[in-house]
N, C-alpha and C positions, 0 to 999 in steps of 0.2 A: 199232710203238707199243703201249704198256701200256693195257688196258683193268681198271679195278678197279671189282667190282659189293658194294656196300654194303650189310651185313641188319642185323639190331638194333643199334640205338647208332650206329650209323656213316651216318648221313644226308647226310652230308657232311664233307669231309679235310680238316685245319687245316692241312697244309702244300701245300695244292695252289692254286695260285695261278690262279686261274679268268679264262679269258678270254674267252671265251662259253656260251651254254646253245643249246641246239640241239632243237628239237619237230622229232621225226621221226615218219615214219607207214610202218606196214608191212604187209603182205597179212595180217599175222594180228593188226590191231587197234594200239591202243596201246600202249608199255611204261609201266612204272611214273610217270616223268616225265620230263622233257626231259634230253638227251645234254649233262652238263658238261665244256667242254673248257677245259683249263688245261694248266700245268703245274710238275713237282715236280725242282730242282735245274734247272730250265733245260729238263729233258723233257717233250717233248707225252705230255700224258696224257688220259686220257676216264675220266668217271666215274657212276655211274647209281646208285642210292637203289631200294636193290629195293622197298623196301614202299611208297615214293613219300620223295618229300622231308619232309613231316609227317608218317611214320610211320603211313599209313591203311589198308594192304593185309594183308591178313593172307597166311599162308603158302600158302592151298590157294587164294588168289586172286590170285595174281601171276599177269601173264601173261609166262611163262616166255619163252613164243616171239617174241613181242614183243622183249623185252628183247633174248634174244642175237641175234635176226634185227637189231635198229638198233645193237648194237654190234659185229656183223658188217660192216655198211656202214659202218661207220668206218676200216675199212683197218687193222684189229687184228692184231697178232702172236699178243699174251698175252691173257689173260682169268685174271684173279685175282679169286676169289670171296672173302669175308669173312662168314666167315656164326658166331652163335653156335652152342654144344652145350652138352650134359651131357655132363659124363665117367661112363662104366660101367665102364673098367679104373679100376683101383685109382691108378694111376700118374698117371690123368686129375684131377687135382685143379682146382679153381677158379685160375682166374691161367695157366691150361698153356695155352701156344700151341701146335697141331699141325697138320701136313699131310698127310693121309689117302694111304692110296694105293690105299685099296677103297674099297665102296657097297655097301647092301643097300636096293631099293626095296621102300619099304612105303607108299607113296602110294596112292591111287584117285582115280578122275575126273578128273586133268588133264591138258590137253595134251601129250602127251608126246612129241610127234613129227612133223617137215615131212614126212611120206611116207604122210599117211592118205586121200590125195583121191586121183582119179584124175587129175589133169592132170600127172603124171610116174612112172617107175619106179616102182616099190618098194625101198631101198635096203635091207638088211640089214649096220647099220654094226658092226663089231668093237670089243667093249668087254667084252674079257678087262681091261685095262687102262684100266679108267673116267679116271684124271687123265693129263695130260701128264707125262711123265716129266720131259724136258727142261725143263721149267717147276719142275717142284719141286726138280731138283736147284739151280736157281736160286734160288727159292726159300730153300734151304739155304744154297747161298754167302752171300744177303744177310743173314739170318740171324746168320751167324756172321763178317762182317763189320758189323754191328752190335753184337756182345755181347750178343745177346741168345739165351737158350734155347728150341729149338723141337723140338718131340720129333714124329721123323722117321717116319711109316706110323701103320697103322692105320685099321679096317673104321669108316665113317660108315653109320651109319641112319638112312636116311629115312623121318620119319613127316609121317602129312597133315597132325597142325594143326586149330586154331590151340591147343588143349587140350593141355596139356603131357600126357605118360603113367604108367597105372598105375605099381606097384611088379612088378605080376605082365607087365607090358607089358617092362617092362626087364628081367625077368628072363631072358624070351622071347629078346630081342632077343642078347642074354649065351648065351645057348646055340645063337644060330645062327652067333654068334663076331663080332657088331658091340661094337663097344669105345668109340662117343660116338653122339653121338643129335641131329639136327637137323630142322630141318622143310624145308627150302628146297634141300638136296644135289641133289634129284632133282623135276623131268628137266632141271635147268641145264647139268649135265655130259652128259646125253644130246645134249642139243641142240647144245650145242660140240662134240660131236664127226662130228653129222652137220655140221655147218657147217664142220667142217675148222679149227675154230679151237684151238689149243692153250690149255688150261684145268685150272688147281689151285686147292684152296681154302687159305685158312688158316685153319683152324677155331680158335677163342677159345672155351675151356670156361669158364663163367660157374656153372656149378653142378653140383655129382653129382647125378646122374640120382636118378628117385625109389626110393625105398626102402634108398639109399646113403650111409651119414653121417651127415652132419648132414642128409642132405634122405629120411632113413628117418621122419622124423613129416608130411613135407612141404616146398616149396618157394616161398623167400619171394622172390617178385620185388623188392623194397629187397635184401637181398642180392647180386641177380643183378645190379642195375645197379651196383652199386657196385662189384664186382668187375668187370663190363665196362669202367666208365671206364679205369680202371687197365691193364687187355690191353689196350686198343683204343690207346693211346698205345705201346703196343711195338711195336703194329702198324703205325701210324704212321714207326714210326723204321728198322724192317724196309725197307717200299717205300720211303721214302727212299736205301736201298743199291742195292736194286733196278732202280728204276729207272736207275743209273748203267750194268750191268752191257753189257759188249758184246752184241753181234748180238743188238738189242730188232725 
């Protein structure tokens, strides 16, 4: 079963046909709001509202573990993140839909980890390869069985939040060879991966990063959303494919 987690704009799927809500509770508090289960072409799907369903959490206060811990117990195969960016590569323009296939964490203070207590091992998980492969190459088929354009790789930056970044911040960022810039990448994929869960995002650039463009005087959120509605309906029509494909 497909599991899709929701960041800006996407509070909720216009093709997901909701059959119940589900309040879960987990050893590390609550997630963002209750477990939506529906489904999209006939597929059981599950879906969660990272910032909460009214949009009230901010980036560096999601509880991370929460979230992928109760859609962990949902009996998940996939885990498809949705999260917006700024584009830093040139090529990342507003309207680009992409699928990362790196991470650079630049968070602090959050949860980043089921292995910090003493009531189990220590696990030290392998994350040469932060996304699921197998997922993105899926990803891709549905993609392009939809007609729609998704430009394939590329290093995501993780920043804390909730303050979008300098121009000298992005610069930085560009020289350590990150290529789009979100606040929510990290530790979502840390945490699917200690959970064994297979996890990609599809990042939606909503604006070039700052000191880029037209966002070199600054960045106007009426822009960002406008050009979100617009991605977020492609994205829409993407996991519509997706969800069709075999062995979910």
């Amino acid at each position: 079963m497909l599991a899709i987690i929701g960041g800006s704009g996407l509070t909720q799927l216009a093709n997901l046909e909701v059959v119940r809500r589900e309040i879960v509770r987990t050893p590390y508090g609550d997630p963002s709001g209750a477990i939506t289960h529906g489904t999209i072409r006939g597929e059981p799907v599950v879906f969660l509202a990272r910032h909460g369903y009214g949009h009230t959490i901010p980036p560096h206060k999601v509880n991370y573990r929460a979230n992928m811990w109760a859609l962990a117990q949902q009996d998940v195969k996939y885990i498809v993140s949705v999260a917006s960016v700024g584009g830093i590569r040139a090529d990342l323009k507003p309207g680009t839909l992409a699928v990362p296939d790196q991470i650079i964490d630049y968070t602090y203070g959050r949860e980043f980890t089921y292995f910090n207590g003493t009531d189990r091992s220590v696990v030290h998980v392998d994350f040469t390869h932060p996304y699921c492969e197998a997922l993105r190459q899926r990803l891709a088929l549905a993609a392009e069985q939809a007609s729609e354009a998704v430009l394939q790789g590329g290093t995501y930056a993780a920043t804390q939040g909730p303050r979008l970044e300098s121009a000298a911040e992005i610069d930085r960022y560009e020289r350590d060879g990150a290529h789009m810039v979100g606040m929510t990448g990290m530790p979502e994929a840390a945490l699917a991966r200690e959970l064994g869960v297979c996890y990609a995002t599809i990042a939606v650039v909503v604006n070039y990063a700052a000191g880029r463009v037209d966002s070199a005087a600054g960045i106007k959120m009426s822009d960002i959303n406008a050009v979100s509605r617009g991605a977020l309906a492609r994205v829409h029509k993407i996991l519509d494919y997706l969800v069709t494909l075999d062995g979910r």
